[in-house]
N, C-alpha and C positions, 0 to 999 in steps of 0.2 A: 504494500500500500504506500503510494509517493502520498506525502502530506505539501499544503501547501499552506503559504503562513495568511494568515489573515488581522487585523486589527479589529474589526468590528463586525460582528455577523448578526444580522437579521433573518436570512432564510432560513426556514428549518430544516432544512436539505440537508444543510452545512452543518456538518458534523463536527463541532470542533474535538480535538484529540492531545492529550498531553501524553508527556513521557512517562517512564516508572521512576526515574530518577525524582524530576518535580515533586511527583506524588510523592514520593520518602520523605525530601523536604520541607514539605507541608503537615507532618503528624496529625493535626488540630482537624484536617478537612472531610468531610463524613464520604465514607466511601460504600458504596451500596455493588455486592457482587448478587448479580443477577443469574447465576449459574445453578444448577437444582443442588438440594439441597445432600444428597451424595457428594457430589465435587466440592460442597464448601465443608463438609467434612473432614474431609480426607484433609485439607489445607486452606489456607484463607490468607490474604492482607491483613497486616494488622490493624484490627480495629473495624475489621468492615462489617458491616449488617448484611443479613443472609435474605436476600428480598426474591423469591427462584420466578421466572420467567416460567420453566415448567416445573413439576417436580419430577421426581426421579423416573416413577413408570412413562410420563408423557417422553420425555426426554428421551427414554429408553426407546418408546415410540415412531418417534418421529426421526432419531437416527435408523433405525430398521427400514423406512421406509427411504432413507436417502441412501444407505448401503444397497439395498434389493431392491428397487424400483428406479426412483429420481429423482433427482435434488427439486426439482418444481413441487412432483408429490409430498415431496415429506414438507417442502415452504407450505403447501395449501392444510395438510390437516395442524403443522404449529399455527398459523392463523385463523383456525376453527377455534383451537385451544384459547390462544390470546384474547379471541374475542371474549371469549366466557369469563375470562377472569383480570380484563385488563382493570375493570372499576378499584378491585381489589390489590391490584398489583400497586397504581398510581395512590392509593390511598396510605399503603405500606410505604412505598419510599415518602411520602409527605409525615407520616410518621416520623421516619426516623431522623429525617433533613431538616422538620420542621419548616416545609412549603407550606402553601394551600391546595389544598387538595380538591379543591368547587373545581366541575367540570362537568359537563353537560356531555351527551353523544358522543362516547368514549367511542364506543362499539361501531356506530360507524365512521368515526377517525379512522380506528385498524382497518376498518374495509375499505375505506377508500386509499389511503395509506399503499393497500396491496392489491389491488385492481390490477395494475402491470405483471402480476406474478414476481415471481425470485429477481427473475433478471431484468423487470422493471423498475423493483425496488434500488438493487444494486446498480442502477444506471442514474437514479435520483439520488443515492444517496453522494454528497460529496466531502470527504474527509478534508481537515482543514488544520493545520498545526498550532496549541498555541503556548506559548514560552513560557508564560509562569503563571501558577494560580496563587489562592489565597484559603487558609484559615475556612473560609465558608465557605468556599466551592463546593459544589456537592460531585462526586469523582464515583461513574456508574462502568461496570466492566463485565465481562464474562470471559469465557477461557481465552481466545485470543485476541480479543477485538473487534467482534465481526456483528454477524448482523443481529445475534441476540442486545447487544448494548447498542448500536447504531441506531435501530427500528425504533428501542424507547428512548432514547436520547431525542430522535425527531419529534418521536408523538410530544414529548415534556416540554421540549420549545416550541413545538405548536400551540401549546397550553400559555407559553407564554414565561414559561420558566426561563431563569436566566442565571447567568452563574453558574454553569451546567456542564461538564466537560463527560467525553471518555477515555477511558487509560487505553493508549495504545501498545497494542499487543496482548491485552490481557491480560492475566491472570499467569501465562505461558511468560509473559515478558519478566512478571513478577520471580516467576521460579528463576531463569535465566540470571536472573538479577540475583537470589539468596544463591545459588550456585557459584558463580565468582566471585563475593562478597566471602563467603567461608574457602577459599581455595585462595584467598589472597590476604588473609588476613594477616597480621605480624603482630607475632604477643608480646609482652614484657615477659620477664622474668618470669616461669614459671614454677611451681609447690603442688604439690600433690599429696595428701594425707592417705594413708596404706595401713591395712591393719587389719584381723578376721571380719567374720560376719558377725555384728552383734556387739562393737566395739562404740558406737553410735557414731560410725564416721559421719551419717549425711547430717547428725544432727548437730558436729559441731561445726562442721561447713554453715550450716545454714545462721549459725549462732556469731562464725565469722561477718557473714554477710549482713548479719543484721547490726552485729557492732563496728562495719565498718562495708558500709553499702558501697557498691561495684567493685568489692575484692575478689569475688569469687566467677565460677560459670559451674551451674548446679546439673550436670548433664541428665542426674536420676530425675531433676524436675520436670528439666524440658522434655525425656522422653517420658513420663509418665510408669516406670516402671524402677526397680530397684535393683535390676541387672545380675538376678537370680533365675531360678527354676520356677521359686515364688515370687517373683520379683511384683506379680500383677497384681497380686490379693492385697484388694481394698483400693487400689488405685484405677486410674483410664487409660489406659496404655495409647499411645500419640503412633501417628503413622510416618514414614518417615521423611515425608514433604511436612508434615508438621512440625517435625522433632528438627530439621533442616533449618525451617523458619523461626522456629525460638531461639535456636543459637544465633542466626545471622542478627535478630534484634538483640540477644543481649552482647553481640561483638564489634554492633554498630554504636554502643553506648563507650564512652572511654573508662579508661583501665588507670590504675595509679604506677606505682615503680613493681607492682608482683598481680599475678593473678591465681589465687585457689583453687585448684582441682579437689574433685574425690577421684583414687583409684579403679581405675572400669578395665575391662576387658572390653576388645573391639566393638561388641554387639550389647548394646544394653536393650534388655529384653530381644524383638524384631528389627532396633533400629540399628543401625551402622555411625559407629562415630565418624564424623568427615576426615579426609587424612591429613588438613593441615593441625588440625586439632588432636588428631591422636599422635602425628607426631610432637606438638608440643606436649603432649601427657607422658610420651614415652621418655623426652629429655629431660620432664621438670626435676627436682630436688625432693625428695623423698624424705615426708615425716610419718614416723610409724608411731600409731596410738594401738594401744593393747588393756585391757579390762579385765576384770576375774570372771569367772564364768557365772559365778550370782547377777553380777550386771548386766552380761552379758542376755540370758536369760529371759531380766525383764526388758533391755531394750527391744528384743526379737519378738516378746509376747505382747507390749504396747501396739508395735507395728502391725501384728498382724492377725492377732486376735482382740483389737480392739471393740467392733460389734459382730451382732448376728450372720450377715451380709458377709464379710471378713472370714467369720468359723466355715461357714458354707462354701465358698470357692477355694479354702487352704482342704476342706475336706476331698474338695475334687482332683487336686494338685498331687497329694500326696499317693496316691497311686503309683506316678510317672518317680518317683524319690523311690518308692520303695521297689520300686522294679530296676533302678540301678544298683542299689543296693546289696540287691538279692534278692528274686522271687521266693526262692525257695524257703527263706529263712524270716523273710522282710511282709510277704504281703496280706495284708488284712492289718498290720499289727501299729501301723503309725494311724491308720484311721483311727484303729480300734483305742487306742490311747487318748487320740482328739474326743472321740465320741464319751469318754470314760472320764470326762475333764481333768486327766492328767496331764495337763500341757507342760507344767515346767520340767515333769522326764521324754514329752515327748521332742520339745526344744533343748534338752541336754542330747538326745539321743541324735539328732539333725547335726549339731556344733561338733560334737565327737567324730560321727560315723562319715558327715554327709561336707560337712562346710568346710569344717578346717582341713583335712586335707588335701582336697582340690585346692584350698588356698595357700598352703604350703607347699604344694609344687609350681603355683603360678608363678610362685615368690622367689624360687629359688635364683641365688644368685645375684639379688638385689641389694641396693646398698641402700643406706638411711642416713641423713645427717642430724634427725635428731628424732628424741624416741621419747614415749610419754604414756603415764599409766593414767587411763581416765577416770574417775569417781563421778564426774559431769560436765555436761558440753558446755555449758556456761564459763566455767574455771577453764578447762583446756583450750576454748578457744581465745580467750584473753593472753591463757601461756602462749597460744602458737601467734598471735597477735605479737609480742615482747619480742619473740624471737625473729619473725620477718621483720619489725625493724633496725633490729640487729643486724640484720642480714639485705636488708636493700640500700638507701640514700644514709638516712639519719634516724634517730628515735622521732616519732611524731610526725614523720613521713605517708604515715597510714593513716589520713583522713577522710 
């Protein structure tokens, strides 16, 4: 798509279209993804409102019929669809944008609108580049740019709306963009805290981060998982254009003289650490926190038997544990303990049999520059606080 620049646009043909860059630089500006409500799962803009053109069966729909029939067929039955639900669709983004949403003959706008078919549309419609927005722009997109955001970008400026752009390239432009953004990043100095399961690594990360906000990059957050067997129970496990997109916003935010890690293996849960990031995990400087196993214990049973919901999916989990285990010897018997509300021998019997020594063979080999018995994340993270700035600029460098 050639874009051409314009300064003032009245016709509602004219599509006007901005960059993905613009749009990053604009944070503040309400961004409305028109894609069904599938694809805004799976990943999204930050901050955007999930407004779907179709939902996911139509969607499903009306691609079938442009795959096995013809891109005209599948434009005629999406504008059966639109018609039915455009009052509702226009009401939703005014919703979220806080437009006005008064509009009269929605229904036949879209008809008339599409009278020329596909290729009448896309010979009216005329894309138009524009250089910078603002704070209020309202920024409407779907996966690449095309004629789901185009079509209602026209009808809204036929309405009379103004301040109205759409992202060019899409949603596709957006990945494009977190894709190089985490493959070009450059870290400061990196730390990485290592230690069994159950030591409460994420919880003195998080303890850092909260006593000294943008030290850290919490990778168990952004992917929604704890980068175990059980890593899912009680959490939302993230996909990984999702898990992709929370690192690139928290690596687009600045870093002081060090950045915090927790210790992960490549794959946390499903998702893949990006390689510039796992190589900085493999280089950083190594602090090893270790606990007694009484702490240990209840950090692992806070986590993951903290409600009903929680008992239930670690109930379903524990299956796949006891069959590496050993069927022969292992199965029926971790449920049966759960079920039995033995938990603090069926979490010694995990830490023994199951955790620590995959974890001491991940380990082997490795060096540590400094080592720390924990009683609480609060104290330990203050210690390991003392010690990076011992170890970076000056004392009080970490603010």
């Amino acid at each position: 798509m050639t874009l051409a620049s314009t300064s003032h646009l009245q016709d509602p043909w004219q599509v006007p279209f901005v960059s993905m860059d613009e749009v990053l630089a604009q944070p503040g500006c309400c961004i409305v993804d028109l894609r069904s409500p599938g694809e805004f799962a799976i990943d999204h803009l930050p901050g955007a409102h999930s407004v779907p053109l179709f939902d996911d069966a139509e969607r499903a729909l009306v691609g079938t019929l442009y795959n096995r029939h013809s891109s005209e067929e599948a434009f005629a039955r999406g504008i059966l669809i639109v018609v039915q639900n455009i009052s509702a669709l226009v009401q939703r983004i005014a919703q979220v944008s806080g437009r006005d949403a008064r509009a009269s003959d929605l229904e036949a706008r879209v008809r008339a609108m599409a009278q020329g078919g596909l290729a009448g549309m896309q010979k009216e419609l005329q894309p138009v580049s524009v250089a910078q927005i603002s704070e209020s722009t309202l920024v409407l997109h779907c996966w690449r740019g095309g004629m789901r955001s185009s079509s209602v970008l026209a009808l809204l400026r036929a309405l009379g709306w103004t301040n109205i752009v759409a992202l060019e390239g899409g949603y596709k432009s957006y990945r494009t963009r977190v894709l190089k953004g985490l493959s070009a990043w450059s870290p400061p100095r990196s730390f990485v805290l290592r230690g069994g399961t159950g030591v409460g690594k994420t919880l003195v990360l998080r303890e850092i981060e909260r006593l000294r906000p943008g030290l850290t990059v919490d990778l168990e957050l952004a992917a929604g998982h704890r980068s175990s067997i059980l890593g899912m129970v009680g959490l939302k496990p993230r996909s990984q254009k999702s898990f992709d997109s929370e690192l690139f916003c928290r690596l687009r935010q600045p870093f002081g003289p060090c950045v915090v890690f927790e210790g992960e293996s490549r794959k946390v849960g499903d998702v893949i650490i990006p390689a510039a990031l796992w190589s900085t995990l493999k280089a950083g400087t190594n602090i090893y926190i270790e606990a007694s196993d009484e702490y240990r214990v209840e950090v692992l049973m806070a986590d993951y038997l903290n409600d009903d919901a929680s008992r239930a999916e670690l109930r379903r989990q524990l299956p796949f544990i006891e069959e590496r285990l050993g069927p022969r010897k292992w199965s029926g018997e971790l449920v049966r303990l759960l079920d039995e509300k033995r938990e603090p021998e069926l979490v010694k019997i995990l830490l023994r049999d199951y955790y620590d020594p995959l974890y001491r063979h991940s380990e082997t080999g490795r060096s540590y520059a400094l080592r720390l018995t924990t009683t609480d994340p609060i104290t330990t993270a203050q210690d390991i606080i003392v010690w990076l700035e011992s170890q970076t600029i000056e004392p009080g460098s970490i603010v």
